[in-house]
N, C-alpha and C positions, 0 to 999 in steps of 0.2 A: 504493500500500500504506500502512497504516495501525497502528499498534501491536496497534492492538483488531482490523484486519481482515488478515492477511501473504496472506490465500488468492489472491487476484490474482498476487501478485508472485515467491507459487512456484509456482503454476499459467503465468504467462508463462515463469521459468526451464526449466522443463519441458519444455516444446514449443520452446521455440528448441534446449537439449540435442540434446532431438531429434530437430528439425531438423539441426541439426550431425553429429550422429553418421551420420543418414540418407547425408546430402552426403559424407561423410568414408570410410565404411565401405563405402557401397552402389554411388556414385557417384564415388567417386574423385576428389572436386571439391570441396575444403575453403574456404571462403569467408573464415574467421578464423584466426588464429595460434591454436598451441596454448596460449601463456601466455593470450590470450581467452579458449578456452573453458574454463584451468583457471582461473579466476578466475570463470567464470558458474557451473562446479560447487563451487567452492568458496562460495560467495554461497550457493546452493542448500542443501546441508550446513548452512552455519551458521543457515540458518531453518530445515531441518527439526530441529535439535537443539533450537532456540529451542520451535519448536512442537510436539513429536513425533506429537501427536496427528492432523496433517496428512500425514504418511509415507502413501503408500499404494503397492502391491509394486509396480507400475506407473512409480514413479519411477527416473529414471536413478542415482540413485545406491544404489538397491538392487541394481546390480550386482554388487559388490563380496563377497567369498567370506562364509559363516555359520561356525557352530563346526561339528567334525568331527558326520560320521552315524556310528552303530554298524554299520550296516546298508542297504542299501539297500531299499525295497519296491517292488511292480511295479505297471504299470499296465496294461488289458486295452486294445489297440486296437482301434476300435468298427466296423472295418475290417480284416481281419487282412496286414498287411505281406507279400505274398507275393514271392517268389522270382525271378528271369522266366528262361527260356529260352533258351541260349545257343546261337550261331553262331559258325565259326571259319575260314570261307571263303565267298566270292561266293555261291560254287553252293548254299550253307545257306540264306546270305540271299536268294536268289532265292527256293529253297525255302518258307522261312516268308513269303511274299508271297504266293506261288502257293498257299498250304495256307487263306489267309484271304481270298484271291478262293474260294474254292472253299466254303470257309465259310459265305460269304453269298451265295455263285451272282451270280458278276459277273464280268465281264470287263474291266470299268474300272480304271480307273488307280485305288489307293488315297492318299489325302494321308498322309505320314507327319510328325511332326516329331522332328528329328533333337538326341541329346544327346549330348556328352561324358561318359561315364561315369568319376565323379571314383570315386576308389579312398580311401573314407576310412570312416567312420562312419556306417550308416543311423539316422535318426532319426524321431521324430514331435512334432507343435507344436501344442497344443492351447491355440485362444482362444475366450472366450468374455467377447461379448459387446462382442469388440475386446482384451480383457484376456488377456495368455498368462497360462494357469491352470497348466499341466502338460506335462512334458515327460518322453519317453522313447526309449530303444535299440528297436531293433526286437527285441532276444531272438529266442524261437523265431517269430515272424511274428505270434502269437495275440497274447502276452503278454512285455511289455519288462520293463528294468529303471526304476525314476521316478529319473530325473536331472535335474527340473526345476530345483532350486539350480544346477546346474554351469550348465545349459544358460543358465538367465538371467548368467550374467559372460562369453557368448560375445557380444562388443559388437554384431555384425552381425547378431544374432537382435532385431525389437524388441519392445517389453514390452506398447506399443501399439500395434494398427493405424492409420499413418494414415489420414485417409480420403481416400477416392477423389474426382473428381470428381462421380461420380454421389452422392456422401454414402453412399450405402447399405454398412453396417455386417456380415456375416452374422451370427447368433445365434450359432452353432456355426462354429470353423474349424478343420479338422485338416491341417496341414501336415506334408506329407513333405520331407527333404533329407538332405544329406550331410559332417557334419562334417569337416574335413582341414585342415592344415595347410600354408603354403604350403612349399615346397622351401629359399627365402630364407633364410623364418625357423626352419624346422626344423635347417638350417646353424646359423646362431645360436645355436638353443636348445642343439645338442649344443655348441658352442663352449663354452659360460657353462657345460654340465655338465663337458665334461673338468680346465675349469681348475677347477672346485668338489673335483672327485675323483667324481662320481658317474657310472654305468656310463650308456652311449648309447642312445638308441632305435638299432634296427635301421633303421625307415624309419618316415615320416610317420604311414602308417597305422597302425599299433602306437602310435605317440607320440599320435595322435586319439584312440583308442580308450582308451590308458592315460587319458588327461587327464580324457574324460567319467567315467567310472570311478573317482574319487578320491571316497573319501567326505568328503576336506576341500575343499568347495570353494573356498578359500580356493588350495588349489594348483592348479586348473582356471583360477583367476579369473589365475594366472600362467603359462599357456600362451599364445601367437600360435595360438589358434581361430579357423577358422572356417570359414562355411556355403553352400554353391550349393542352393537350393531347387529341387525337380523335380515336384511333383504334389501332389496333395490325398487326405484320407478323405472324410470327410465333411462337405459342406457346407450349414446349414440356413440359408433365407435369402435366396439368391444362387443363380441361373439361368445355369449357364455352358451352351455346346453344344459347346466345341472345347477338345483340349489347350490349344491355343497362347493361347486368347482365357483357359483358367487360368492361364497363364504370365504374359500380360500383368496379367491382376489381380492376382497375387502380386505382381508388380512394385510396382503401385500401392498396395499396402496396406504398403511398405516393406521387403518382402522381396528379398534379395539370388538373381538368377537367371542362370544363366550367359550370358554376352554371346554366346556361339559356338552354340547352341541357332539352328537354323533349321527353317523349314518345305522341305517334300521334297514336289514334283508326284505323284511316283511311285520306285518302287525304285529306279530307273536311280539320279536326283537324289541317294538316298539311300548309294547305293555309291557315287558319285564323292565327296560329302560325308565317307563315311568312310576315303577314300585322302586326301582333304584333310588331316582333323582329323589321321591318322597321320603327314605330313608334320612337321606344328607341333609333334607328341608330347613330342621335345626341348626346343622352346623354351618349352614352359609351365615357369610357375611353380607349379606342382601339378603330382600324378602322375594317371593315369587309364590306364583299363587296355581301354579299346572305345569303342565307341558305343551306346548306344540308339535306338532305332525304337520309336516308338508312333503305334499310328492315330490321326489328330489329332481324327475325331469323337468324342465320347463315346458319342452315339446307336450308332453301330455296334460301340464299345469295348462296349457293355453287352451288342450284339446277339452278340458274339463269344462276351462270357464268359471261363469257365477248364477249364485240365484239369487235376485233381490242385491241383499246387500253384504253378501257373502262368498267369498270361492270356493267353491265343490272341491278344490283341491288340499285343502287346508282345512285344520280342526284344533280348539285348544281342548287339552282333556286337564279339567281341574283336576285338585285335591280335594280331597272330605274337608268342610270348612272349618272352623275352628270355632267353639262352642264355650259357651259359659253359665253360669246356673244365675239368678235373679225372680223379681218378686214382680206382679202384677199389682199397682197401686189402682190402677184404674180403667176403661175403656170408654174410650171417647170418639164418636161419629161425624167422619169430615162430610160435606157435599161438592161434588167434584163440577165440571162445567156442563156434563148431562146430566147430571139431576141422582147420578150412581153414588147410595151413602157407602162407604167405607170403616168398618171399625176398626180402632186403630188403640193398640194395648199401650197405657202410659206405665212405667218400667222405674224403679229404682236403678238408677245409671250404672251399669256394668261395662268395661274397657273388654274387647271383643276383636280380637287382631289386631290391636292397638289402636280401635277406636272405641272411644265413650259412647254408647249407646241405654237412651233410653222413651224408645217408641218403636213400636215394628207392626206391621199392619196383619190384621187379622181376616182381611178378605173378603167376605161374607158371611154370612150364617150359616152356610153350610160348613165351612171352614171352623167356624167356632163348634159348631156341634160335633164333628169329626176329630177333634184334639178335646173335645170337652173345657176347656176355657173360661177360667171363673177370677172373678176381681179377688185379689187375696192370696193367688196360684203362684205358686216357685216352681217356677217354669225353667227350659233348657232354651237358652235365644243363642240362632249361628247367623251369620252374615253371607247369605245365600252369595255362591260363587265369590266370598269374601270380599261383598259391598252391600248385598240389601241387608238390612236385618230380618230379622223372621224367628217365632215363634214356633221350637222342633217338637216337643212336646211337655204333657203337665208331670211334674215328678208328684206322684198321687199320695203319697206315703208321706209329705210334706202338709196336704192341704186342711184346713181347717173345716169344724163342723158346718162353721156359718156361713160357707161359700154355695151360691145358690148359682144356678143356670144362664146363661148370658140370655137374652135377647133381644133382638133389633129395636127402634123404638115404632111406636105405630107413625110417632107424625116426626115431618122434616125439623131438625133442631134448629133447623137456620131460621125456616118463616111459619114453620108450624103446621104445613098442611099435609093430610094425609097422605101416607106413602104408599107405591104401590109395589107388588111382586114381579119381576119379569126376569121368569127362569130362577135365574143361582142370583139374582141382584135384585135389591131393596131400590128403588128409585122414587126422586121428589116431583111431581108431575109438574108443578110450578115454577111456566119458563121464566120469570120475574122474580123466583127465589134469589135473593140476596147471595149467597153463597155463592148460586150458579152463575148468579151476575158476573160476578168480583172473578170467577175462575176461568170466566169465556173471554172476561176482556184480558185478563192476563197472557191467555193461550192468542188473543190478537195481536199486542205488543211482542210477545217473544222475538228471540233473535231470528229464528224462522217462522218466524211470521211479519208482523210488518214491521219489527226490527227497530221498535222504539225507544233508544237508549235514555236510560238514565228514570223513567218510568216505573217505578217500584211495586211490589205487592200492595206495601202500606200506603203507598201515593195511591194505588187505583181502591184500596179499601175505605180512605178518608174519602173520595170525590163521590164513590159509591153512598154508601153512612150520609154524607152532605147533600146529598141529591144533586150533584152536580152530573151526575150520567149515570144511566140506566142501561146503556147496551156501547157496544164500543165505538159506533159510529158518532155516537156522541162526542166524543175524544177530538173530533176534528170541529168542532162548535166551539171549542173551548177557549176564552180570552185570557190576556195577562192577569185580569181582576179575577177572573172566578179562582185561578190558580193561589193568589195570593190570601184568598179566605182560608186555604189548607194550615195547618202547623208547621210553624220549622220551615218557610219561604218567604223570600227576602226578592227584591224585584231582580237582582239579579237568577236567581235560580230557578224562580218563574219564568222568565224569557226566558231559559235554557231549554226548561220542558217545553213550551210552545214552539221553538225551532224544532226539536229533535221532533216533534209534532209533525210539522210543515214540510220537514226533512224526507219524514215517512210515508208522506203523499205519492212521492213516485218510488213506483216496486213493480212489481214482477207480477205475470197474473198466476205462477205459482206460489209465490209466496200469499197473494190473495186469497185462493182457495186454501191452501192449508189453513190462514186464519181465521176464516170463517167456521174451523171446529166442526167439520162433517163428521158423524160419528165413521171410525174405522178410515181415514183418511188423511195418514201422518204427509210428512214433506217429501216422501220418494212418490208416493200415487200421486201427489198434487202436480209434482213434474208432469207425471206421464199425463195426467189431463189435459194440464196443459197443451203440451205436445200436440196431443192428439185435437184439441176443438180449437184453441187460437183466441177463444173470447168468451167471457161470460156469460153472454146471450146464446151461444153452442153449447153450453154445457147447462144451462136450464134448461131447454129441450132436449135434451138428450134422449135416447131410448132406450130401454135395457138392454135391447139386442146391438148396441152400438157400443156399452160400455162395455159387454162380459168378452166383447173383441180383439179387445185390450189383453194385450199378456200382464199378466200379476195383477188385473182385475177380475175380481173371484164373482160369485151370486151375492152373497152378504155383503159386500162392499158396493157393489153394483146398488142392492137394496137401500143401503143405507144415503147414495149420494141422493137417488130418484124421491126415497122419503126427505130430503131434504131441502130439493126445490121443489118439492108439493106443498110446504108449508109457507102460507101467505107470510105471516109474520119475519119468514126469513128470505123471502124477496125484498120486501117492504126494507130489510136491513138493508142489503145489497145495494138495493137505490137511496138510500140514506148516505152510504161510505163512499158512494158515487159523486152524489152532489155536493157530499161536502170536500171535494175537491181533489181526490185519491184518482191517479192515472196511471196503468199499467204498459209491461211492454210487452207486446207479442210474443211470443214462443214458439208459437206452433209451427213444424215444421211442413211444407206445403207438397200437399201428393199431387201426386200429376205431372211437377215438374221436371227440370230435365235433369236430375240426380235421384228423381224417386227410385226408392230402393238401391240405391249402390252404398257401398261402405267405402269413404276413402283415409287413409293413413298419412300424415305429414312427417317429414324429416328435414333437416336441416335449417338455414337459413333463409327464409323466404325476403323476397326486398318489397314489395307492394304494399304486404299489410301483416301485422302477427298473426299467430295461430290462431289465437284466440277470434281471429277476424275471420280467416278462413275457415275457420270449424265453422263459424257463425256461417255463412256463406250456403257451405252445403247441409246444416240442416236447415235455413229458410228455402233452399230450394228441393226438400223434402228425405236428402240423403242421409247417412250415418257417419258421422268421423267418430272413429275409434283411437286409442295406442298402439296395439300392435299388430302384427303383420298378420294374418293367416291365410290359408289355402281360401276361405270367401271373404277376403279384401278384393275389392275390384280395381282400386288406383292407390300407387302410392306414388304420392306429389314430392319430386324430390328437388330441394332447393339448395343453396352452396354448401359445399361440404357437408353432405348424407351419410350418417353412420350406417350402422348395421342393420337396418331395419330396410337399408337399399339391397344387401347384401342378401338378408332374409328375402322382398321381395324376387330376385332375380333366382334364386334354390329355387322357388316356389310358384314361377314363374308367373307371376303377379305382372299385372301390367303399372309400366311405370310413367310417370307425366313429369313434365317439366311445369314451372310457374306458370309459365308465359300458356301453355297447352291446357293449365286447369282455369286459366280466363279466358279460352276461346271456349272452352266446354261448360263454362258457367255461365256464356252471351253477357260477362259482364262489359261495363263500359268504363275504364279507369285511365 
């Protein structure tokens, strides 16, 4: 290094970092003292200060926390994070083996490869070009939170890929994992907070999730983070054919991947693997809450596919949850936004996998009759797939003489009026019950729904209580004054709601229907309606035999939308949330057109317009854009530098398009 040239001398600091950190973090195999490496970062430092101009985000000492965010923004996964399938006994996991021999019509044995499922933070890891560019939560699977500042002061994530032996780099890397914390250090952390005076995490997970979620990252960058990497999105570039050979190359690229991760011959392997891992449960230093199963090919992963919002290729098989004994003080009956009451056991607080629990719902009356369930009962409560709670049974040898028989009550406790029977559920017939009020306009502000931030339960319980609105359409009526009659609002915070009000006027006509609370009609059908009618006025006419058309539209959901624009009262809303000035955008993908029915795949750099623009493109003109390539993709549009998904197409003999070919094929005009 030279005065006139330092770029050597902090480009070698660099790579040894990080080298160090690799060996230290990933490997477990520190090769220098700590005063070492802080005196290589501290050398580092004092030339990028000297130089600033040589800083680039890629350097190890850009780990270090930013000033606070106001805010966090999202980012779309190019992949959507989905969900997987759970098992909770042998004979399940037999089952989902037996369900994907049958799948593919095979009798053969399938490879699985087996994971430890870490109980922490899902995330995603986006690099480009070897450089991590962006990071985020999984959110709803589609769309995360961007927590790429936090996520870069997780030391075991790195900024750079190394490279591989083979040198080869991808263009595109979208990496999946699981932030958590280890058990050690989560002890520690709560130590250092009690003596501080500040309140405890409950458990790791909570204290994971708090941490990425700081909008200082400065306080993330002082938590003990960190990451077991499990699978990929998208990768352009790089030709994998097997889970496991991703694994290995995540490895190689400097990512941290769980040591306990093995290949599985067949199911057997895999169920003795998961009495294994449950053995060791205790002595990790992390929690985990199952195992995972995925088919180690990808060729037959792709061949499997999904249903709904799950891959047929994949399964987590939990563990028996972990259970605790406690007292029933009381049962107390919620009213949800149909009118369905719920009884719901109030509990002497018992710590339960490491969370405080003291409420866990009792179902209905069938449910209470069947476990026999009495106020006064020392009961057995586990935290169903170790999250819900729930009520396993009554320890009878405990109970007292004076405990008499639950039952429902005859009238709604919210407004009083008689309740009626339908099936296994106690229901309040009265659409103007207060309760169902308060719980229909909450399911309309939700994040998926019309996404009203800052809108609280207790905000929409005081304007309820106040009579300031009686159904949610009301919500858009609403002035600075009526706001400022509430508790605890000050004219700033008032205008705050009223924007974030005015804000939520324009949405999506999917998000529309889902917040209009159709019974059996969460935010994936709301999609496909979408999709499918284009407009609110197509989907009040609707016919039965036009909905159950629809794939993952069933008869009961069918029933349930048709009974739902039959009802005058809930048109009359509809035109209500219309006029007060809520405008949606189209979705619906247009049949007829001249991409009806084709699927096309994008790759590379497109110059005209983003993906996002072209996706948009070919479903307005009635087509499918998917991720990846298979034997029924009909175009794959390849733009500057096409990774392997060009490569894929051409094996596959896919037909392939240039940009400039998918605008003469779309008659667009640009």
């Amino acid at each position: 290094m030279t005065k006139s040239d330092p770029t050597g001398r902090i480009e070698y600091l660099r790579e040894e970092i990080n080298r160090h950190n690799y060996l230290y973090y990933i490997l477990d195999s520190p090769e220098i003292s700590d005063a070492e490496y802080d005196r290589l970062m501290r050398e580092l430092e004092g030339l990028e200060k000297q130089f600033p101009d040589l800083v680039t985000p890629d350097s190890p000492t850009q780990r270090v926390g930013a000033p606070p965010l106001e805010e966090f923004g999202t980012l779309r996964h190019t992949i959507p994070m989905i969900s997987l399938q759970n098992a909770f006994t042998e004979e399940e996991a037999v089952e989902f083996d037996a369900k994907v021999k049958r799948f593919l019509h095979t009798a053969d044995d399938i490879e699985y490869v087996a994971e430890p499922k870490i109980d922490g933070l899902a995330i995603e890891l986006v690099f480009e070009k070897g450089l991590f560019t962006a990071g985020s939560t999984r959110g709803d699977g589609e769309t995360g939170e961007n927590v790429t500042r936090n996520l870069r002061t997780v030391k075991s994530i790195p900024l750079r890929l190394l490279k591989p032996k083979s040198g080869k780099i991808p263009e595109r890397l979208e990496v999946r994992g699981e932030v958590y914390i280890r058990l050690s250090d989560f002890n520690k952390l709560n130590r250092r907070r009690e003596e501080a005076g500040e309140p405890l995490f409950a458990n790791p997970r909570n204290a994971s999730a708090g941490s990425i979620r700081q909008l200082d990252s400065n306080i993330t960058a002082s938590r003990p983070l960190d990451i077991f990497c499990y699978g990929v999105g998208i990768v352009e570039g790089l030709k994998l054919s097997t889970h496991w050979e991703t694994l290995e190359t995540l490895k190689a690229f400097g990512f941290k991947v769980n040591p306990l991760i093995r290949r599985c011959r067949n199911i057997d392997d895999a169920l003795r693997y998961h009495r294994e891992i449950e053995e060791k449960r205790e002595a990790l230093d992390y929690e985990i809450d199952g195992v995972v199963l995925k088919v180690n090919s990808l060729r037959l992963q792709e061949e499997l596919g999904e249903i709904s919002r799950s891959p047929r290729w994949a399964m987590a098989y939990k563990f028996p949850p972990r259970q605790e004994t406690t007292k029933i003080i009381d049962i107390e009956v919620g009213v949800g936004r149909t009118g369905a009451l719920t009884p719901v056991a109030i509990m002497e607080p018992v710590v339960v996998g490491g969370v405080t629990v003291s409420r866990a719902t009792l179902h209905n009356q069938g449910e209470i009759n069947r476990k026999d369930v009495r106020i006064g009962d020392t009961v057995v409560v586990q935290r169903a797939g170790d999250v819900i709670p729930e009520i396993v049974m009554v320890v009878q040898s405990k109970r007292t003489l004076k405990g008499t028989p639950y039952l429902m009550p005859d009238n709604c406790p919210s407004c009083g009026a008689h309740v009626v029977k339908e099936e296994i559920v106690w229901r309040c017939p009265n659409v103007s019950c207060p309760a169902q009020v308060k719980e229909s306009i909450r399911h309309f502000t939700s994040k998926a729904g019309m996404d009203i931030e800052g809108l609280g339960y207790k905000h929409i319980e005081q304007m309820v209580d106040k009579g300031l609105i009686k159904d949610p359409a009301d919500l858009y009526y609403l002035t600075k004054d009526d706001i400022l009659k509430l508790e605890r609002f000050a004219e700033k915070s008032a205008q705050n709601i009223i924007d974030s009000i005015d804000k939520g006027r324009k949405t999506t006509l999917s998000r529309l229907i889902y917040s209009l609370g159709i019974r059996d009609v969460g935010d994936h059908t709301a999609k496909l309606l979408a999709s499918e009618f284009g407009t609110l006025d197509s989907l009040k006419n609707v016919k039965y035999e036009d909905l159950i058309k629809i794939r993952e539209v069933g008869p009961e959901v069918a029933k349930s939308i048709l009974a739902f624009f039959a009802e005058d009262r809930n048109l009359k809303l509809i035109d209500k949330i219309i006029k007060g000035g809520v405008t949606y955008k189209i979705e619906r993908a247009t049949k007829g057109g001249p991409l009806d029915g084709k699927t096309f795949v994008f790759t590379g750099t497109l110059k005209r317009f983003s993906r996002d623009e072209a996706e948009g493109v070919v479903e307005s003109l009635g087509g499918r854009p998917t991720s990846s390539v298979s034997k029924k993709t009909d175009y794959v549009v390849a733009g500057e530098e096409a990774g392997s998904k060009l490569d894929k197409a051409k094996e596959l003999g896919v037909k392939v398009i240039t940009e400039e070919e998918f605008v003469t094929l779309t008659a667009l005009e640009i």
